[in-house]
TORGU-647440 format. One record per residue (C-alpha): residue in one letter; x, y, z. Coordinates in steps of 0.02 Angstrom, whole numbers, plus 50000, padded with zeros to 5 digits. Example, Ala and Ser with C-alpha at 12.3 -4.5 7.8 and 13.67 -1.06 7.14 Angstrom:
<pavexs>
a506154977550390;s506844994750357;
</pavexs>
This chain:
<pavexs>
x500005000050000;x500755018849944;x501175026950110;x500425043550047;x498605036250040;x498695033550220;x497505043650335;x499215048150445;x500105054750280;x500555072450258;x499685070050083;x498125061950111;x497775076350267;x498095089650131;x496725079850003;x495585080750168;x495965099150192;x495585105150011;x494085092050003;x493385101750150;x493895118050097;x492715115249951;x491315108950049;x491515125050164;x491705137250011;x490015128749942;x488975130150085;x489425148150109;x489115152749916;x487305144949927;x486325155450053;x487575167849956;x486705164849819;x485035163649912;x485415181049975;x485745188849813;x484355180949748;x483215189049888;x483965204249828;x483515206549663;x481805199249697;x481455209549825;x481595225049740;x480475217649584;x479215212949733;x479465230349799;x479155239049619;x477535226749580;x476955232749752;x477005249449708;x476485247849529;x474955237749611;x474615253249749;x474835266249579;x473575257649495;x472215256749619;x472675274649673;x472125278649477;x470755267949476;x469005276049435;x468185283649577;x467005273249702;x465145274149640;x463915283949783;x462555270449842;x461055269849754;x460025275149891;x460975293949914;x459935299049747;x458235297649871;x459085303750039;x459445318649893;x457665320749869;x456975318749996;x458115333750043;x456905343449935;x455385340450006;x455595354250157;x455895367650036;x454455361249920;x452985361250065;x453645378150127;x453275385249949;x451735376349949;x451245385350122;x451735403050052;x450895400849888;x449395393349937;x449255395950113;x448535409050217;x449485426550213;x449785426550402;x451045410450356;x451905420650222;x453365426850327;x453505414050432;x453635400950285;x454905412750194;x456125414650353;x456175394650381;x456625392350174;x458035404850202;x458595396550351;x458515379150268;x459195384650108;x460785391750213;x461095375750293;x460835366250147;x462255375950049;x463395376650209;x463175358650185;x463885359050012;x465315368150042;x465695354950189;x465495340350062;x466735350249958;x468015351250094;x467815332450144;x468275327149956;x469725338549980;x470315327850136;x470135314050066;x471245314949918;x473075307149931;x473835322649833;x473905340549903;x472445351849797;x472625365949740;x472145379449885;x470635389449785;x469685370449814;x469905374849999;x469325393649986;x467755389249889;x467385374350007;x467285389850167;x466385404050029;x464535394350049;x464525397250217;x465045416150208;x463805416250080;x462415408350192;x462845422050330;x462755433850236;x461095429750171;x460385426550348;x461175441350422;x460155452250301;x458405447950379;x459455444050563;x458975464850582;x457285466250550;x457605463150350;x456435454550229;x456855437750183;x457015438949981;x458485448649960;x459125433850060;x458565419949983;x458785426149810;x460665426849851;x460555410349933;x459675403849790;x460715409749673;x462455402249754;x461425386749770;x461345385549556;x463285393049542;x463865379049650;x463725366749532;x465205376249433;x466225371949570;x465755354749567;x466265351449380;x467745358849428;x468095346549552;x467255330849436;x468675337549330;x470225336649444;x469635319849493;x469115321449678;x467265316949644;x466545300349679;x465885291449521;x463965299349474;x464315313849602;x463655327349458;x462365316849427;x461735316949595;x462125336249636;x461495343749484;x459595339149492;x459675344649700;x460615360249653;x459595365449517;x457685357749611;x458295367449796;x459055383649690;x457565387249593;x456365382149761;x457235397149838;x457125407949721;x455415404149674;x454985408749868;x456175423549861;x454845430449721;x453365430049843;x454035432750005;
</pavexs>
């Protein structure tokens, strides 16, 4: 038997040492590998994530719930009886009936200018800062309005202004349908109110 191939022999502990060496050098390469692997996957994972996050972020707008369309009429109706009551009712309702439809007409487009400001919160991106100025201007306009009969005014002047805003908002509001802050059918659903509660105003502003 060769001397060298014995497991005492300077040589064969050398072929040990280098056949280990290898075995070493392997295992480390692998999870190596597996690291380097994790890192270019990761940032493709990273990039689909945000890809994923861009696209829903530019997805079309949630649609409103059927069922806002009749809470939006139904809105109406307040406006609609108290022009009944001054048209057809007796004359000792006439003022009362006109200083509750400027009162309700007020809140209603103090309302809209708070819906306005809530679709500015809500979007991801800063908006442009004339969205948040017009979202406050239907409540100036609203006190101003009130504040006319607040000192012993008549109610018209009033609700003809309020009546008026109630119509110009929806300018705003295809405006903001444009930038993209609207949910899906939102014109649909404010112009018919806008237009039905505007020209109930104004229609009461002429016999009050």
């Amino acid at each position: 038997m060769d001397p060298s191939q014995t497991k005492d022999s300077p040589a064969f502990r050398r072929k040990g040492e280098a056949l280990m060496g290898k075995h070493l050098a392997g295992g480390r390469q692998a999870p190596l590998k597996g690291a380097m692997a994790g890192a270019v996957l990761l940032p493709q994972s990273s990039s689909e994530g945000r890809n994923v996050m861009l696209r829903s972020s530019q997805a079309a707008p949630e649609r409103l719930p059927s069922f806002a369309r009749w809470l939006g009429v139904a809105g109406l109706v307040p406006q609609i009886l108290l022009a009944a009551l001054l048209i057809g009712g007796p004359a000792e309702f006439r003022l009362p009936a006109s200083g509750l439809a400027l009162s309700y007409s007020g809140l209603i487009l103090s309302f809209i200018g708070g819906a306005w400001w809530g679709l500015a919160s809500r979007h991801k991106e800063p908006v442009a800062a004339w969205i948040w100025c017009a979202a406050v201007a239907p409540s100036l306009i609203a006190f101003a309005g009130l504040g006319a009969c607040a000192f012993g005014g008549r109610p018209g002047p009033g609700l003809l202004l309020i009546g008026t805003a109630l119509i110009g908002a929806l300018g705003i509001d295809g405006k903001l349908n444009a930038a993209g802050l609207c949910p899906a059918g939102w014109l649909g659903l404010r112009a018919p109110l806008s237009l039905g509660l505007g020209g109930l105003t104004i229609l009461i502003a002429v016999f009050a």
